[in-house]
N, C-alpha and C positions, 0 to 999 in steps of 0.2 A: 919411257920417260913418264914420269908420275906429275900428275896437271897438280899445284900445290901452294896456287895462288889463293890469297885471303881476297873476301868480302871486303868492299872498299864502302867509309861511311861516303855520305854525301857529302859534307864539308870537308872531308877530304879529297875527294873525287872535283872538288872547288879547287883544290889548294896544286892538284897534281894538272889541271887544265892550264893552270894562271901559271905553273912553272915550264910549262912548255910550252909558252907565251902565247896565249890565248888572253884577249881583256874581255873581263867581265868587270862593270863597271858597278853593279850592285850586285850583291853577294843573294841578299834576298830575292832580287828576281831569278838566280840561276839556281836560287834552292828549288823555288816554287817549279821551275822548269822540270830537274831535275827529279824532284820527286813526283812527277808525273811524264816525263820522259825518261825513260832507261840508260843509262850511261852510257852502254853495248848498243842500246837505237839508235843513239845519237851518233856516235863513231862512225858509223858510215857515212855519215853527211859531215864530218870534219877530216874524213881521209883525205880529200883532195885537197886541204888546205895543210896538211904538215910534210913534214922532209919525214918518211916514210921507208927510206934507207938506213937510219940510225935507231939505236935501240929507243932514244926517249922520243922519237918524232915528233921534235920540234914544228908549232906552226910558222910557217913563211911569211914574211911582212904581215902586215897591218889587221889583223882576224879576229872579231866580237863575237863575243858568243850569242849578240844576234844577227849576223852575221847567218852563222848554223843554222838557227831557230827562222830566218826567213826561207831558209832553202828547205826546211825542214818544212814551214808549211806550207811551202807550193808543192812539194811532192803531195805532200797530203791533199791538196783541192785537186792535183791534176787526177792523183789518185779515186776521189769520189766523182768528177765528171765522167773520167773512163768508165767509172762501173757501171754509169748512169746508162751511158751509151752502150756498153755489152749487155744489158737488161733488154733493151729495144733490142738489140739485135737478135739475141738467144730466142725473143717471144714470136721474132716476124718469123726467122727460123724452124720453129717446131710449130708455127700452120702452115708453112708451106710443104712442110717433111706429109704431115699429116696430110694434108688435105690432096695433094698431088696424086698420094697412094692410095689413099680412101677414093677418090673419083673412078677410081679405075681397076682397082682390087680390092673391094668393101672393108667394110668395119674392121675384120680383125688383118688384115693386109701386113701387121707386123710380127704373127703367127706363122708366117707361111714361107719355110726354112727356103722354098726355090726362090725366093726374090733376092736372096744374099750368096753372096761370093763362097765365101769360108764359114762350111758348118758349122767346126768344132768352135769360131766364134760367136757363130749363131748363136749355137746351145748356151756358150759362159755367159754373153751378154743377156739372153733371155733370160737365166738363172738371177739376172744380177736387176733387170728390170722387176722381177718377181717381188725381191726383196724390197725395192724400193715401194712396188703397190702395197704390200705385206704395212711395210712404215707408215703410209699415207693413213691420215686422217680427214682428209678431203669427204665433203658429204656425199660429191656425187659419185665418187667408189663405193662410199658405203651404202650408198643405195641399190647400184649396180647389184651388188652382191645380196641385198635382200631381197631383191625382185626378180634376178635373171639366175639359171641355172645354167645355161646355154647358152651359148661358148660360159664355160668358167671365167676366161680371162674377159676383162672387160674390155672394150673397143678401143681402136687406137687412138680415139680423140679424146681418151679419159686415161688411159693407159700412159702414152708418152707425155701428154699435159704434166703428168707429176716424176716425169723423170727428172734426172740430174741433166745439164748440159755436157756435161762431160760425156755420160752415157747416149747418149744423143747423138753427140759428137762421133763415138765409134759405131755405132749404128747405121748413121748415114755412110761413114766411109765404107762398111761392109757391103751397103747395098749393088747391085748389080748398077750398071752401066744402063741405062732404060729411057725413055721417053722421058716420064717424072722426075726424075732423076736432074737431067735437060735444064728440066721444067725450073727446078727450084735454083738450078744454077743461074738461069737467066735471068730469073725471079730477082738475084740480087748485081744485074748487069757485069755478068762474068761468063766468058766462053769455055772454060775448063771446069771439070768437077773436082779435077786432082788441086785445082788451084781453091776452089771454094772449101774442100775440106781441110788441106791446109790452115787456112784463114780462120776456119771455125776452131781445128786446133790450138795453134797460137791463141784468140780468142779467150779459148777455156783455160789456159795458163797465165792471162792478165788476169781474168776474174779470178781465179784463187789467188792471184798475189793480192789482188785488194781489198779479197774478201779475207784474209789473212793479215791484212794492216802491214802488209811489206812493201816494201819500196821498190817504185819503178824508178827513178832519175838513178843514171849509172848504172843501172842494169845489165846483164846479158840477159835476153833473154832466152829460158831454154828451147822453144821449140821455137825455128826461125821462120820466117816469114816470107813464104813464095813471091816473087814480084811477078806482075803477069807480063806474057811479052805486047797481048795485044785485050784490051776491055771494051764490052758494046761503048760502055762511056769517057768521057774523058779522063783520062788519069796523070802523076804525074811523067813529065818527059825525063827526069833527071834517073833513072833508075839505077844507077852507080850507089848505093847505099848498103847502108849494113844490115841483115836481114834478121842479125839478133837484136838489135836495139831497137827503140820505141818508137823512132819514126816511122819506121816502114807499119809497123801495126795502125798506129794513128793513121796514115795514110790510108789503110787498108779501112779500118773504121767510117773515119771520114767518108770513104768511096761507098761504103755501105749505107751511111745513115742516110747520107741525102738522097739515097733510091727508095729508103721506106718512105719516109716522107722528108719531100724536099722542102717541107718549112720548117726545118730543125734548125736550132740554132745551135748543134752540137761544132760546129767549125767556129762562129763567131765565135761562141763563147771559150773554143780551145783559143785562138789566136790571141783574143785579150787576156785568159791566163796566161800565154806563153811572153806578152811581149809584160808579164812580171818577172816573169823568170831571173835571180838575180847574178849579175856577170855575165861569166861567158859559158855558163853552163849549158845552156841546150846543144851546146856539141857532146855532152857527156852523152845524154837520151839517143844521139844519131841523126839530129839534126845538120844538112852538109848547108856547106857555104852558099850562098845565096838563093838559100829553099825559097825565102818570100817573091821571089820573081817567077814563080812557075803561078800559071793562070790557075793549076787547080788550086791555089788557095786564095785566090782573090772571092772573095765574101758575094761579090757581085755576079758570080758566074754560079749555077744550080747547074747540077748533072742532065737534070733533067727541066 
């Protein structure tokens, strides 16, 4: 079947909204919207609002097209505070990776193929951190390499510092099972490695949705989210939850920030964007029924 659909103008893209009963009560502010939101962007955030079993899916009662446009940018703020918080996390992260292995297997400790599980990942990933120092215009590479000859590679506090998370991310899981290893787990109040790699995966799949300007509210998301059975700190008690959707990440988040530093205000400031949230939406994210009564999110209580 040959895709054979026209370009839709904007005032038409007006006219085919308001016949599948969406009000827009000025034509002008839905141009101005419009021609700075994508028709196809938007539509995701007006799914849940039409009968979506007929060809013209129609919207169901009473639906503005700011209406969309609110929910449209709360995704957006929750979106920039998550990323805020994956920032902190990815950095406390790669000094702990660092520095755990550097104490105890020097400088170049991420050289040195017996420390990892699986070779032939060794070697791709090492190929793959190459390229990345290769990209780097960091000065202090390029110093590295004008003054040291030996080791060629530079050390791993300048080496991994300009990796990707991502790469990071498979790096750590490759590593052996080790003391360090322990180390960095407890580092972020977690008894399992297999559960902090996880967490960091997931992790790396929020931050490219929002560093991609893609939407989380409604989400699956793809790589699901370990719940742990047991954490040094408190965690929630409801653990019945969905592990593709966005609360259990949050959740996970959450449990993270406040062990880097428990003067974050990353929990405040999520709870007062969520109690925007318009409707009954936060059940779309994976928010369950009376999540506000579990003490880890009383604002008043620090992990530590």
């Amino acid at each position: 079947m040959n895709y054979n659909k026209p370009a839709v103008s904007i005032p038409n893209q007006i006219l085919k909204l308001q016949g599948r009963g969406l009000s827009i009560p000025d034509v002008n502010v839905a141009t101005r919207y419009l021609s700075n939101i994508s028709y196809y962007r938007l539509r995701a955030y007006t799914y849940p609002f039409q009968n979506n079993t007929t060809e013209n899916q129609p919207f169901v009662g009473n639906v503005s097209i700011e209406d969309i446009m609110t929910l449209y940018t709360f995704d957006r703020r929750l979106r920039l505070l998550i990323f805020d918080a994956v920032e902190r996390i990815e950095i406390a992260l790669r000094t702990q990776i660092i520095y755990q292995w550097a104490m105890t297997h020097g400088s170049h400790w991420h050289l040195e193929q017996n420390l990892y599980k699986d070779s032939s990942k060794f070697i791709r990933h090492l190929s793959s951190l190459q390229k990345e120092i290769d990209r780097c215009n960091e000065t202090f590479i390029e110093h590295y390499f004008q003054k040291y000859t030996q080791p060629t590679e530079p050390p791993a506090w300048m080496s991994l510092e300009v990796t990707s998370i991502g790469l990071l991310s498979l790096l750590f899981q490759n590593l052996k099972s080790c003391p360090e290893k322990k180390a960095v787990t407890h580092h972020f109040g977690l008894l399992s490695n297999d559960i902090l790699e996880n967490w960091i995966h997931n992790f790396c799949n929020i931050r490219n949705i929002c560093a991609h300007h893609g939407r989380l509210w409604n989400r699956r998301i793809s790589i699901h989210l370990n719940i742990p059975k047991k954490t040094a700190l408190p965690f929630i008690t409801n653990k019945n939850i969905n592990p593709y959707k966005l609360y259990a990440t949050l959740v996970a988040m959450v449990y993270c920030m406040e062990i880097i530093n428990p003067e974050s205000n990353f929990k405040t400031a999520l709870l007062a964007l969520l109690e925007e949230c318009p409707g009954a939406q936060l059940k779309e994210i994976g928010f369950p029924k009376n999540w506000k009564e579990e003490l880890f999110w009383d604002i008043k209580i620090k992990n530590l």
